[in-house]
Structure formats: structure tokens, C-alpha cells
C-alpha positions as CSV (number, residue, x, y, z in Angstrom):
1,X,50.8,-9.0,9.0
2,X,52.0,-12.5,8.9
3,X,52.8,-14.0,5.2
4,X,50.2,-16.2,5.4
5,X,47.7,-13.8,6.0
6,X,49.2,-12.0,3.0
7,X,48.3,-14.8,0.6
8,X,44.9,-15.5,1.9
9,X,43.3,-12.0,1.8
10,X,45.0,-11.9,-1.8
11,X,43.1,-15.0,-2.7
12,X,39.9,-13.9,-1.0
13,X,40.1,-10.5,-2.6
14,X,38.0,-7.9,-0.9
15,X,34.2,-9.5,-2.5
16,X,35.1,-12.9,-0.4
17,X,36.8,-12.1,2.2
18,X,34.8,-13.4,5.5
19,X,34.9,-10.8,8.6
20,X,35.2,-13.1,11.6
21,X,36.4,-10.1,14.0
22,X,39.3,-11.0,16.2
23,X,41.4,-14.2,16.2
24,X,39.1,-15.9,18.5
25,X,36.2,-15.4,16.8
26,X,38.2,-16.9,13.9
27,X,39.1,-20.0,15.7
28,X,35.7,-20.4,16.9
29,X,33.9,-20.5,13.6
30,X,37.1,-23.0,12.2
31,X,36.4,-25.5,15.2
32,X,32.7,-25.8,14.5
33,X,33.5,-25.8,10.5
34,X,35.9,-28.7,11.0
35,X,33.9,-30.5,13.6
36,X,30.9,-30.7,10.8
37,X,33.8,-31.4,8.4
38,X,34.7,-34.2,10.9
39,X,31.2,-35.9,11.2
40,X,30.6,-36.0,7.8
41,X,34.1,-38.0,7.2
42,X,33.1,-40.4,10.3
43,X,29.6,-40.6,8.6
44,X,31.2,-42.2,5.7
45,X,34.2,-44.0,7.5
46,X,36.9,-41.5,6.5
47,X,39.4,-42.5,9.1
48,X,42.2,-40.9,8.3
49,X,40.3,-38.0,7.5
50,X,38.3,-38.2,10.6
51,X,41.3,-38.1,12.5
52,X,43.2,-35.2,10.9
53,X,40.0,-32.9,11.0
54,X,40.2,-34.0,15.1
55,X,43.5,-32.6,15.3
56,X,42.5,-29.7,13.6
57,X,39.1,-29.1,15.8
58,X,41.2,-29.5,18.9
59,X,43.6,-26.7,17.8
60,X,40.8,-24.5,16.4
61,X,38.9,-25.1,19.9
62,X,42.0,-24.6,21.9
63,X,43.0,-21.5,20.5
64,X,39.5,-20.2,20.7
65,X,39.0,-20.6,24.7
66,X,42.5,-19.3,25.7
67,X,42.9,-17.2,28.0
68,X,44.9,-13.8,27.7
69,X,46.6,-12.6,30.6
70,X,47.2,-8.8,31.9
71,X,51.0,-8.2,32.5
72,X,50.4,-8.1,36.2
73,X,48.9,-11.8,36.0
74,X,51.5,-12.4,33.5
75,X,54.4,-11.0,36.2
76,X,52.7,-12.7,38.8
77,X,52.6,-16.1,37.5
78,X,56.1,-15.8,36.4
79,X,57.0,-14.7,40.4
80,X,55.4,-17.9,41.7
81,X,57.3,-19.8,38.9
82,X,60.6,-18.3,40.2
83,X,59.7,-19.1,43.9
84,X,58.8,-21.9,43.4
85,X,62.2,-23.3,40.8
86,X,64.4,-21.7,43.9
């Protein structure tokens, strides 16, 4: 479990702890949060704001709609790669 991790479910504690299933359901529910988060800042003309919360949506979003290979796609794309560098 990575440190940070550590620290936030000991902060949460067990009664606030929010069960968001896998990491992509995390990241999903962060990008809509700070996308709300980010139309309430341009709402008020929170530039700076505005912009940081776009970062954050983009990475949230991002991270969200990846895509996980198989190793055989994995090996496969790292064949072409080869091929393609020689």
C-alpha cells in the first residue's frame, strides 16, 4: 500500500472512509467532483483556481479511461516498437 494511501485511510478512519471500488472508479468520481469544483470557481471568476482544478479533472479523467493491456498486447506492441526502431 502506497504511503499515501496510508495516511488517508488513517484520516478517514473506517466510519468515513468512501468505497469507490477499483482505481478507476476512484478517478472517475475525482473527475466529475473537480469538474463541479471547477465550474463553481469559473462561476465566480476563480482563475487560478479554475485552472488548477482543470489540470486536476484532466488527470482524474485520464486516468479513469485508460486502457490496461494483457501481456500479449503488451509484448506485441513492444515487437512493433522494436521493428519498427531497427
Amino acid at each position: 500500500m502506497a504511503e499515501f494511501e496510508k495516511v488517508t485511510k488513517a484520516k478517514a478512519g473506517p466510519k468515513h472512509a468512501i468505497d469507490l471500488g477499483g482505481r478507476r472508479q476512484a478517478a472517475q468520481y475525482i473527475s466529475e467532483m473537480t469538474l463541479e469544483l471547477r465550474n463553481i470557481a469559473k462561476a465566480h471568476e476563480l482563475l487560478s483556481l479554475q485552472g488548477l482544478l482543470e489540470i486536476a479533472y484532466y488527470e482524474a479523467f485520464t486516468a479513469a479511461t485508460q486502457n490496461e493491456l494483457f501481456d500479449h498486447e503488451r509484448a506485441q506492441i513492444e515487437k512493433l516498437n522494436r521493428a519498427t526502431v531497427g
